[in-house]
C-alpha positions as CSV (number, residue, x, y, z in Angstrom):
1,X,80.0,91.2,113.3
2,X,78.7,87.4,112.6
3,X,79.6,85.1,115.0
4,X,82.8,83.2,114.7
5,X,80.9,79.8,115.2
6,X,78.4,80.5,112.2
7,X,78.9,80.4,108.8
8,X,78.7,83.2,106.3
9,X,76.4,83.1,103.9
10,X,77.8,82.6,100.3
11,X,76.4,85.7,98.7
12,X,78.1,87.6,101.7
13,X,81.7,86.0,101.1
14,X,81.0,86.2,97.5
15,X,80.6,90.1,98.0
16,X,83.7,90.7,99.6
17,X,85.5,88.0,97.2
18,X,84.4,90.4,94.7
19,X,85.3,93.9,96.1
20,X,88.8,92.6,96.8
21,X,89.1,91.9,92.9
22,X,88.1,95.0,92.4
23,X,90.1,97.0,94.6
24,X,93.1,94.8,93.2
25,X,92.3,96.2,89.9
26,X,94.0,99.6,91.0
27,X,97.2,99.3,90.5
28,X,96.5,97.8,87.0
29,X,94.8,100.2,85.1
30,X,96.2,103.4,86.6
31,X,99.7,101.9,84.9
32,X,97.9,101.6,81.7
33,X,96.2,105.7,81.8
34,X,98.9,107.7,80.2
35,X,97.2,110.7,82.5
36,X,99.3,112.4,85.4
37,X,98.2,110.9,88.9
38,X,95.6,113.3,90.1
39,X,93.9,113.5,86.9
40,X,93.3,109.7,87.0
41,X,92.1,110.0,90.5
42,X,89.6,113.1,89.4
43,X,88.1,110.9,87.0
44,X,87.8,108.1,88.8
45,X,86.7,109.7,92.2
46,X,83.7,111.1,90.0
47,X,82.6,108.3,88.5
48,X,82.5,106.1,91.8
49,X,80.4,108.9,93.4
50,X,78.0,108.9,90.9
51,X,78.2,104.8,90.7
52,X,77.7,105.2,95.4
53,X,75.0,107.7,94.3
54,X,72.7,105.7,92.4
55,X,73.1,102.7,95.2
56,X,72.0,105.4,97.9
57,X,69.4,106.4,95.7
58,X,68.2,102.7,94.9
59,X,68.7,101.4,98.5
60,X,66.8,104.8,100.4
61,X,69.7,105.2,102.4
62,X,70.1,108.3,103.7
63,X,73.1,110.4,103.5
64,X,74.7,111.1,106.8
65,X,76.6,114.1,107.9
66,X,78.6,114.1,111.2
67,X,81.9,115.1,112.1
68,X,83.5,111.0,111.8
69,X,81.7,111.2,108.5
70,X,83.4,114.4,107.3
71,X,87.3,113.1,109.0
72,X,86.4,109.4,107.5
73,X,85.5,111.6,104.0
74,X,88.9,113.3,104.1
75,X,90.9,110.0,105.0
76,X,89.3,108.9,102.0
77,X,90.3,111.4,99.5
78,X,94.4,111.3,101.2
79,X,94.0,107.3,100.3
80,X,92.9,107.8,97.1
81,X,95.2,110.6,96.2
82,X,98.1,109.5,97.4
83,X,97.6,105.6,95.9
84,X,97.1,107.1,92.7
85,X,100.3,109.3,93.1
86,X,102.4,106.2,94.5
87,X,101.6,104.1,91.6
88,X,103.2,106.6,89.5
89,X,106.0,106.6,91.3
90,X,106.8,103.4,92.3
91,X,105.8,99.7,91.7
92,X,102.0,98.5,92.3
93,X,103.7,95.8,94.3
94,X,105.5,98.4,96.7
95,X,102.5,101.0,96.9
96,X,99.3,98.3,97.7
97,X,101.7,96.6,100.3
98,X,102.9,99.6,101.4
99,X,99.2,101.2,102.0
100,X,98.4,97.9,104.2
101,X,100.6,98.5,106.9
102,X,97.2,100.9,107.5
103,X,96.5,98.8,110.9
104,X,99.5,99.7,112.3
105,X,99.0,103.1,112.2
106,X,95.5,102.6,113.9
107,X,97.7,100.6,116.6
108,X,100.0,104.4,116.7
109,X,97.2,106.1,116.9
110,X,94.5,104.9,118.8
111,X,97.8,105.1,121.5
112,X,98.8,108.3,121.0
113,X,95.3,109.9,120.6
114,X,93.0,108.2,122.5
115,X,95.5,106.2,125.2
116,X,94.9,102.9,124.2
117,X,97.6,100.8,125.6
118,X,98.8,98.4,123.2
119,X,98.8,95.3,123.5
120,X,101.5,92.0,122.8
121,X,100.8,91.3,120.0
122,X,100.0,94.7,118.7
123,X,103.8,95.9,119.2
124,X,105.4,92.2,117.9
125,X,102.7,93.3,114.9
126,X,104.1,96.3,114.8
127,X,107.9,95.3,114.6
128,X,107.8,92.9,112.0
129,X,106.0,95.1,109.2
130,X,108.4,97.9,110.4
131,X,110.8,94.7,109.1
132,X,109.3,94.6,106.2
133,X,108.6,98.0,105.2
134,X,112.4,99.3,105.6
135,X,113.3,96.2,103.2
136,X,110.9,98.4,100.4
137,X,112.8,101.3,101.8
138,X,116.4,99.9,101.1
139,X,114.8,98.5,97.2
140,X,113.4,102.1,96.8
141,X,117.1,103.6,97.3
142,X,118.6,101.0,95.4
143,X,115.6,101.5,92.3
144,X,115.4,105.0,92.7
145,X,111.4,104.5,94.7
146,X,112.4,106.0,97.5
147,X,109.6,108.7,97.1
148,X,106.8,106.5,95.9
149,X,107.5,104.4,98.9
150,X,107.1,107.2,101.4
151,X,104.1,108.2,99.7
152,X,102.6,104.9,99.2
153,X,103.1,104.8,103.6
154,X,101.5,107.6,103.9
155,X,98.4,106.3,102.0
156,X,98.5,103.7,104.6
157,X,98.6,106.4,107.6
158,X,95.5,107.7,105.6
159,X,93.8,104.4,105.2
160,X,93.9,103.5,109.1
161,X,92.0,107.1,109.4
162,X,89.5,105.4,107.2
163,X,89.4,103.1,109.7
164,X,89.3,104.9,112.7
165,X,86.8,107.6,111.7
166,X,84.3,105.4,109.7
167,X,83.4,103.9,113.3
168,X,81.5,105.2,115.8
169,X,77.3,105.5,116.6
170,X,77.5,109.1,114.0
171,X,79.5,107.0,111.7
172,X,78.2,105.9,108.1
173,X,81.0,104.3,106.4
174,X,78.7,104.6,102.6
175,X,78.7,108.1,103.4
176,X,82.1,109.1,103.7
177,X,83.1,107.0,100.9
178,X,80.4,109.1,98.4
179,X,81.6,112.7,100.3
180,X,85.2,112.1,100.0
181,X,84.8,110.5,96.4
182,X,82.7,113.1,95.3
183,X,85.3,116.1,96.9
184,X,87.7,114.5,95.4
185,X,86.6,114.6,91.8
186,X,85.0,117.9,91.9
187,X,88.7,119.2,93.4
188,X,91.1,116.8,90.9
189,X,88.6,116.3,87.7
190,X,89.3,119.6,86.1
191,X,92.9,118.7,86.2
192,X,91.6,116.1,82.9
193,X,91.8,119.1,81.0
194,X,95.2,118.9,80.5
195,X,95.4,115.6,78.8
196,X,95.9,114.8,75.5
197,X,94.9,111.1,75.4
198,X,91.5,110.5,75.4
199,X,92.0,107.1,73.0
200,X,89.0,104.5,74.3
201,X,91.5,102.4,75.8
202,X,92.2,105.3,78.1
203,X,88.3,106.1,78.5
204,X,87.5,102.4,79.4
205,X,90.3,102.6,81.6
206,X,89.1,105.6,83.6
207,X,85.6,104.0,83.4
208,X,87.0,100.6,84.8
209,X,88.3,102.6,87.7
210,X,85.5,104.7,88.7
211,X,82.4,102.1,88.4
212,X,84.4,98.6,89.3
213,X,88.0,99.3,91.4
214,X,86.6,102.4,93.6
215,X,82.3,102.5,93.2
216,X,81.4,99.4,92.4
217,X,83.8,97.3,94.9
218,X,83.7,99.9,97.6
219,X,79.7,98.8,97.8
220,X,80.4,95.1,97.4
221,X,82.3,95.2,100.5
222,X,79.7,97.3,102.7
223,X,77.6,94.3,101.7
224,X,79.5,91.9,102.3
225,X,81.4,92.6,105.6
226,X,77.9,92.8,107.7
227,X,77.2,89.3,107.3
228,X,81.0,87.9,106.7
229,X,83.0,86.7,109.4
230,X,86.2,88.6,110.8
231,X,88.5,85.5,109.8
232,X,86.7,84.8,106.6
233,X,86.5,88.5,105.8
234,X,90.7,89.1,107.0
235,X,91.8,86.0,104.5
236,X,89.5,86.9,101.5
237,X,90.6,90.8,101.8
238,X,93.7,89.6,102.2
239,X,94.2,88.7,98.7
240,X,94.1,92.3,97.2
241,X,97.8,93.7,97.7
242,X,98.8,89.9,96.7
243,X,96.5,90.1,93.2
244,X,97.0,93.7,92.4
245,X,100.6,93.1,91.6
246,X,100.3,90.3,89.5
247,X,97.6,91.5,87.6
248,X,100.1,94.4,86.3
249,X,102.7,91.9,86.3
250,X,100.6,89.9,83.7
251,X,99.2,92.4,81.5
252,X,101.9,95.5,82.4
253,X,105.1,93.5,82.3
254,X,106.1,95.4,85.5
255,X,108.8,92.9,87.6
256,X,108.9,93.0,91.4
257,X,112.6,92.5,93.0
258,X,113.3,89.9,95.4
259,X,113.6,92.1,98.3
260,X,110.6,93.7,97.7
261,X,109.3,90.2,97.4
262,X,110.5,89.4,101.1
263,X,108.9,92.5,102.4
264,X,105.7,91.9,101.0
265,X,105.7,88.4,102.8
266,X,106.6,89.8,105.7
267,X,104.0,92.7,105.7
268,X,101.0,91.1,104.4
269,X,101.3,87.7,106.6
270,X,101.4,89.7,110.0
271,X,98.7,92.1,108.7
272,X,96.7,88.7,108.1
273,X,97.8,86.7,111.0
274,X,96.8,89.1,113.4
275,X,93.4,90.3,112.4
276,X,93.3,85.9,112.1
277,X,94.4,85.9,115.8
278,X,92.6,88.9,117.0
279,X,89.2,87.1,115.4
280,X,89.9,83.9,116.8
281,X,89.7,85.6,120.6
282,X,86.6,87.6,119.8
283,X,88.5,91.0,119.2
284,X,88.7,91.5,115.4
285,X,90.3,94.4,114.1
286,X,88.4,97.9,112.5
287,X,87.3,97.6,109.1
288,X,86.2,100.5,107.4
């Protein structure tokens, strides 16, 4: 990581400025695909592997297999899956929120795997998005959500493995990304099949979400994060599970209630202040 006392270079900021767009993007156009959930994610899961695959290709990098690669490859097909499932099911709102409480669940489990005590602020971390996420949990009963919701948190529980596993001196975090990506749409594409819309708004769609929201964004980030600041880095990413909803908001009409409201303040500003606080002492949080 760059040094807290230097600045990032603009390209590098730019980069993750960038990815979080994309990644915000998600919510957006898998509301617009008329196409069951793990269709969309087939699709899309192919196309960003073949998108990673020409940057390996481009850049010489070589592909890495190890055993963090392949869990960090799994964790990434659970995310995807399950996002793409959750925004069926619930709000983009409640499932991009929901999925951010990931760094919580590396908090869980880097306890109850590897012993890692942890620490103050980790547990007053934990509490308050535990706040926020049983308000989604009381909208969800009240909007009939309740089973997007747990699904969207499980895509967080998946996310923090992304986390976790893509660290590590066998770890290649490019490489799990185009394994799992690739699994994933040679498992889910054939699913596509079944559809019956394949209008261009549909195909662009698809396209959007393969080459910009999961390929294209996914290596904007890797770029960016080497030369970016943890605090920098923590508020720009940041911005994704506060843009995704109101892109669908502005071009989906979708509304988001006021308690989910509070719960997504409450969520994404601890998630943010502490990877601000733990970057301010020197000990920024995983990134995948």
């Amino acid at each position: 990581m760059t040094d807290q006392s230097k600045s990032a270079p603009w390209g590098a900021v730019l980069c993750v400025f960038l990815a979080s767009v994309g990644f915000s993007l998600g919510g957006l156009f898998i509301k617009l695909v008329p196409w069951q959930a793990l269709s969309i994610n087939g699709a899309r899961n192919l196309i960003g592997a073949a998108v990673i695959g020409i940057y390996l290709l481009i850049s010489r990098h070589k592909l890495v297999f190890s055993g963090p690669v392949l869990l960090g490859a799994l964790s990434m097909i659970g995310v995807t899956t399950l996002f793409a499932l959750a925004n069926k099911m619930t709000t983009a709102a409640n499932a991009i929120v929901l999925q951010f409480t990931a760094p919580v669940f590396v908090i869980l489990l880097m306890a109850l795997l590897f012993h890692e005590k942890p620490r103050r602020i980790d547990l007053v971390t934990c509490a308050l998005v535990l706040l926020g996420v049983c308000l989604f949990f009381v909208d969800g009963i009240r909007a009939g959500n309740l089973a997007g919701n747990v699904i969207a948190v499980l895509s967080g529980v998946c996310y923090a493995g992304v986390f976790m596993m893509n660290t590590g001196k066998k770890a290649d975090a490019i490489s799990s990304c185009f394994l799992g990506q690739l699994a994933a749409g040679v498992l889910f594409t054939p699913l596509c099949l079944q559809e019956t819309d394949f209008s261009a708004p549909v195909l662009l769609s698809i396209l959007a979400l393969g080459a910009v929201q999961v390929g294209g964004a996914y290596i904007l980030f890797s770029i960016g994060i080497k030369k970016t600041p943890p605090t920098a880095a923590s508020l720009i990413t940041g911005m994704e599970p506060i843009m995704n909803p109101l892109w669908v908001a502005l071009f989906y009409g979708e509304s988001v209630s006021r308690l989910s409201l509070i719960g997504s303040v409450v969520v994404i500003g601890s998630i943010v202040a502490y990877n601000v606080i733990l970057a301010k002492r020197g000990k920024p949080g995983r990134k995948d």
